[in-house]
Each structure stands twice: as C-alpha cells, then as structure tokens.
N, C-alpha and C positions, 0 to 999 in steps of 0.2 A: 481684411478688415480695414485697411490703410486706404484699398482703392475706393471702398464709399464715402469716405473722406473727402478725397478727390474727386469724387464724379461728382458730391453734392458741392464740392467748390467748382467745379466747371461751370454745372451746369448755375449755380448762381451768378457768376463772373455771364455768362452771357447773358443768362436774365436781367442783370444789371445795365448791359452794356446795351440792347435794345431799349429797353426804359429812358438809360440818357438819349440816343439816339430819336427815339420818340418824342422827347421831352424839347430838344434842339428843332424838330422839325415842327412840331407845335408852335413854337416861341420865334422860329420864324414865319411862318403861315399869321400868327397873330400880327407881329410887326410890320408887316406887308398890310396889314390889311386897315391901318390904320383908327383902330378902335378909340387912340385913348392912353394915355400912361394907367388908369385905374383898373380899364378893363386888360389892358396888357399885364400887367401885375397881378390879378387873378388870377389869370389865365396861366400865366408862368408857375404860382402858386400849387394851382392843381396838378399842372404839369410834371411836378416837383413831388407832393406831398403823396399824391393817390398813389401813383408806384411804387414808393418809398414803403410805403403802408402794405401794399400788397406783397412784396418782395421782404418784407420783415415777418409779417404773419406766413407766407410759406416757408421762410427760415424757420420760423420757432415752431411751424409743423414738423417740418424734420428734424428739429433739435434732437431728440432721441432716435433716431436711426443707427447711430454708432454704438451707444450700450445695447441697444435691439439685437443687432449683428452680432458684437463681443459675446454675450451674456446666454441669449437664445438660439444662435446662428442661424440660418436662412439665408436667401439673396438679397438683392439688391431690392429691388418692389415686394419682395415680404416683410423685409426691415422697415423701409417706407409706408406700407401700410401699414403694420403696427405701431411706429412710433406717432401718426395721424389717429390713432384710435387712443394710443396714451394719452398725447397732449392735449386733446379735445376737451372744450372748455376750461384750460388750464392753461392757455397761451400766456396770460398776465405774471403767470408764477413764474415760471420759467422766463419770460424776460425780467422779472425782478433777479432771478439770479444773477443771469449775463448781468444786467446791467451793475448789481452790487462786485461782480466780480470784475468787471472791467473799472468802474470805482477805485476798486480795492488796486488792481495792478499798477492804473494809475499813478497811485498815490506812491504806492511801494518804489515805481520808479521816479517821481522825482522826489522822497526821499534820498535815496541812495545816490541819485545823481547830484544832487547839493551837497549831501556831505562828502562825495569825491570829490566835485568841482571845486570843494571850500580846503578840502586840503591840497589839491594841487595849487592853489592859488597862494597857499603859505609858504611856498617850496620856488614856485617858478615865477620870473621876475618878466621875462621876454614876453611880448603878445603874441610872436608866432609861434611860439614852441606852446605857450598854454592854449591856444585856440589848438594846435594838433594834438595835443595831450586832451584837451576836450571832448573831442570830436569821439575817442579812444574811451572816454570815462559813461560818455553818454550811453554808447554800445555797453558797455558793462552794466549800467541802469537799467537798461530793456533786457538783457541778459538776466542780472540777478530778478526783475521782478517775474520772466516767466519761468524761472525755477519756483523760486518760490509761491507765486499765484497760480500755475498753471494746472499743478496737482492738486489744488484746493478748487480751483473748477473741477476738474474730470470728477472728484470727489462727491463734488456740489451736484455736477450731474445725474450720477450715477447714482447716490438719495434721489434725488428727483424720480429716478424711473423706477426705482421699486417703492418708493412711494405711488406713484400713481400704478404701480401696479396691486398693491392692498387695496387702494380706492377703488380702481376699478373690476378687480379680478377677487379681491376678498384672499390675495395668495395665504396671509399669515394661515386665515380659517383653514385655507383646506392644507397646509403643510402639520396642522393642529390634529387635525382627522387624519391626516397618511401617519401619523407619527401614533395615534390612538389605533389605529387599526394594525400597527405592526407591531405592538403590545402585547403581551399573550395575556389572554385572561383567565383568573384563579376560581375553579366553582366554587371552591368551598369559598370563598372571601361573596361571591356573590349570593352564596346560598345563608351566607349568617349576617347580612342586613334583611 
C-alpha cells in the first residue's frame, strides 16, 4: 500500500521535473529570439502556468488511488483506474479539500510556532541560543501540525471516496438490497396485508 504512494510521488517528482526543464528551455529559446519583454512574459507565463495545471489535474486524478488500494485492493493501474473514474468531474471537490486542509495545517503550524517562539523568548535572553532553540521549536510546529492535521486529511479523503462512491455506484442502495435479501421473510406477515 505504501509503494503506490511512492511510485505516484516518483512518478510526479519527474513529471514535475521535465515540466521545469521544458519551461527553462522555452524561456530560453524565447530570450534569444528577441521578441520583446511583453511577449517574453507571456510566453514564460504559459510556460509556467499550462504545466502547472496539467500536473495538478493529473494529481487530483489520482487523488484517490491510495483509499482505492486500502479499501478495494487491486494493483497499481487498477487503483489508477478507479480512482480516474471516482474523481471524474469532481476534480474541483477534492482540491477544495487539499487546499482547505493545507489551509488548515498552515495555520495550525504557525500557531503553535508563535506560541513556542513567544515563550522561549520569555525565558532566553542570548540571540544565539534563541535563534538555535528556534530553529528546534519551528520543527515541533510542522511536527505538532502534521499530527494533528494529517489524520484529519486521510479522514477528509477517505469521505471523499465513499462519497463519490454512492454518487457514482449508488453503493448505499445496493448494500440496502444485499441487507433486504439476507432477511428472511415471514408468510404469514405477508399473507395478512
């Protein structure tokens, strides 16, 4: 379960990494060729924004690939397919998550990081020992907010995918029907309506 995790951070980390490299060679092929600062700035623009966009909508296709795995089991391009058939026209929801959950972690860590920074600064008088104790409190910031934010995403996710698994699959109805059919039924109760 862990390594589809990884393969979908590989293979994004190179998808990413061609994109820049495209984007570099773009911006200089434009630069050479003397267009212009306006039309150079376009161009860099595009450069920038279209892969940006396409490398975020093939993330948020495979946003659900890891409850797919957990939940359903299957491989790696069974997971991928399904989770391309859940998120299908739902791409928008599910970034609204991320991005409320990233939000939310955000905040949570500079929270926590202010109010450590604000007490070590009542306590230590030196600037090199409070920049090193700093440095120490900030890690505990990103620390406490991916405890506490983190399982409130996996959470968040994993709504998400049985949610769009009623939407799409109708699962309640037919768990409604397997549950009505392993019922036993009573004649005489049907024969005196």
């Amino acid at each position: 379960m862990v390594w589809i995790g990884f393969l979908i951070s590989v293979i994004a980390s190179a998808l990413f990494s061609s994109v820049v490299t495209l984007a570099g060679a773009v911006s200089a092929l434009v630069a050479d060729a003397n267009l212009g600062p306006w039309i150079t700035g376009i161009n860099l623009i595009a450069a920038i924004v279209v892969p940006s966009y396409l490398i975020l909508r093939w993330l948020l296709t495979w946003s659900l690939a890891i409850p797919v795995t957990v939940l359903e089991g299957g491989g790696f391009l069974t997971s991928i397919r399904r989770s391309r058939f859940l998120v299908k026209n739902s791409r928008w929801r599910i970034f609204v998550i991320y991005f409320l959950m990233a939000l939310l972690a955000g905040v949570t860590t500079i929270t926590v990081q202010s109010t450590l920074l604000f007490l070590v600064s009542l306590f230590i008088d030196d600037y090199q020992t409070y920049q090193a104790v700093s440095v120490g409190m900030l890690g505990i910031g990103i620390f406490a907010s991916t405890i506490l934010v983190g399982g409130l995403g996996t959470i968040a996710v994993c709504l998400f995918y049985y949610d769009q698994r009623v939407r799409k699959e109708g699962l309640d109805l037919q768990l409604m029907v397997a549950t009505l059919e392993r019922t036993p039924q009573n004649p005489a109760a049907a024969s005196a309506l």
